[in-house]
C-alpha positions, -999 to 999 in steps of 0.1 A, spaced: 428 -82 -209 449 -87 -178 447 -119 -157 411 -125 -135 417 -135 -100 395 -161 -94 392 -177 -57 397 -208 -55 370 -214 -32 345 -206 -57 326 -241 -68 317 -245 -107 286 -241 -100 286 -202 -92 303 -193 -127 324 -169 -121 329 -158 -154 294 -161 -165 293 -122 -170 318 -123 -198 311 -121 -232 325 -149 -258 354 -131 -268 364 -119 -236 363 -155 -225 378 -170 -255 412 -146 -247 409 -152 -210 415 -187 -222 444 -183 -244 455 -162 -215 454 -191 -190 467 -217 -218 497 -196 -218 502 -187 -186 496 -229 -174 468 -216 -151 451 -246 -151 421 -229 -122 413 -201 -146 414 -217 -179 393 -246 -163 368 -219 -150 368 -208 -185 362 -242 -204 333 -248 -179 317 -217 -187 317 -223 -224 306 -262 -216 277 -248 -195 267 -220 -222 266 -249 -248 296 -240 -267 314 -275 -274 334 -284 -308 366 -288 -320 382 -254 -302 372 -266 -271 381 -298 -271 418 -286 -287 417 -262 -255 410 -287 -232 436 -309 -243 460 -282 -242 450 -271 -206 458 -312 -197 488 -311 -215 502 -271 -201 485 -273 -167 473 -305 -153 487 -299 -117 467 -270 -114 436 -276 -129 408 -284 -99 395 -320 -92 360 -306 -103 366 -303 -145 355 -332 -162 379 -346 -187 359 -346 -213 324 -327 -225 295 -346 -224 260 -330 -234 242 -333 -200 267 -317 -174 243 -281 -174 218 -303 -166 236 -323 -134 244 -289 -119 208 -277 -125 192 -309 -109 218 -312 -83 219 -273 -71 180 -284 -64 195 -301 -35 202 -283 -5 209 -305 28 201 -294 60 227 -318 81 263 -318 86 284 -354 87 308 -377 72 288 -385 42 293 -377 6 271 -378 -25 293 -385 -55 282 -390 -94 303 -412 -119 302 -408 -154 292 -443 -173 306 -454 -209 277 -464 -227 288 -460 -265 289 -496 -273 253 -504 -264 228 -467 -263 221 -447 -283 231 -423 -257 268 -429 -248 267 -415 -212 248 -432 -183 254 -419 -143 258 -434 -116 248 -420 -82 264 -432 -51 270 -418 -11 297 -431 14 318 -417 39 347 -419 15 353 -388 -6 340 -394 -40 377 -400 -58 386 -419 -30 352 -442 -41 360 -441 -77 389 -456 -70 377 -483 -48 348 -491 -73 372 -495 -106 396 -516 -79 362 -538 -72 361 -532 -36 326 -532 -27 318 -523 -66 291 -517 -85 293 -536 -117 282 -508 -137 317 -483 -124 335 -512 -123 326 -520 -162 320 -483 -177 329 -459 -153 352 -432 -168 353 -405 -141 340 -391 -110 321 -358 -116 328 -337 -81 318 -303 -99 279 -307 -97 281 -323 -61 300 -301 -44 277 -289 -19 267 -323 -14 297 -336 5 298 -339 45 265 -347 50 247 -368 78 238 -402 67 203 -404 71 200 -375 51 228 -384 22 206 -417 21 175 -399 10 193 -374 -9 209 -407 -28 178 -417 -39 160 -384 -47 192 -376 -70 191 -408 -87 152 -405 -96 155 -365 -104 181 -375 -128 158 -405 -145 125 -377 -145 148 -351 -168 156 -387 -192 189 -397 -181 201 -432 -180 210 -439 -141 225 -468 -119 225 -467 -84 210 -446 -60 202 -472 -37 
């Protein structure tokens, strides 16, 4: 199979390599692994995360993309799988804003394994800040909320993509309508003021 161009405008939430079949996938992987191509073999893990295909190959391929390509792999794969990330892209790509601005809707991914039965909890935030740039500030405790600042393991920008640069008004109702479509499908969430 030769190499896939794949733009790197495309977000995570198109899947561009949801046409391919598993094997073609799994060598377009092995491909990437040994080519460091962090974009396409990241493209490729999230396809098989958003198909349901988790276990011990992935998570060996994941740490070998981190290890053979972590300059190139995009801000938007998560560092880990977690069971409900199909489901944050299907309830966020619900969302479609109407206003441009300085904005930005950003998710965070909550540690809950010592206290739930489920071990992930999000947390939905907006600022004007770009969501790493957030992250950051949270687990520093600038204007923090207890619950990042406490549990919060990363910032999810893949399934919130389209919601960045929004006008405030808007990002503020989009905030809370996130955080309650999110707690309607059963997930444990903070925030969303």
């Amino acid at each position: 199979m030769n190499a896939l161009p794949i733009d790197l405008a495309l977000p995570p939430a198109s899947r561009p390599l949801g046409g391919h079949g598993a094997a073609a996938l799994h060598a377009l992987l092995e491909q990437s692994l040994g080519r460091a191509d962090g974009l396409t073999g990241a493209h490729c893990i999230h396809e098989l995360w958003m198909r349901g295909e988790i276990g011990l190959s992935v998570d060996a391929s994941l740490e070998r993309l981190w290890k053979q390509a972590s300059a190139s792999i995009p801000d938007w794969l998560p560092m880990r799988h977690f069971e409900q990330l199909a489901l944050l892209y299907q309830v966020t790509g619900r969302i479609r804003p109407g206003t441009r601005g300085a904005s930005n809707l950003y998710l965070v991914l909550l540690d809950y394994r010592d206290s739930r039965p489920d071990p992930y909890g999000f947390y939905v935030g907006m600022s004007h800040y770009t969501p790493a740039q957030r992250f950051d500030q949270h687990k520093a405790g600038i204007r923090a909320a207890g619950s990042v600042l406490r549990r919060g393991l990363e910032v999810l920008t893949g399934p919130t993509r389209h919601l960045q640069h929004i006008g405030r008004a808007e990002a503020l109702d989009i905030e809370s309508a996130l955080a309650e479509a999110l707690r309607a499908e059963g997930l444990f969430v903070q925030g969303g003021h």
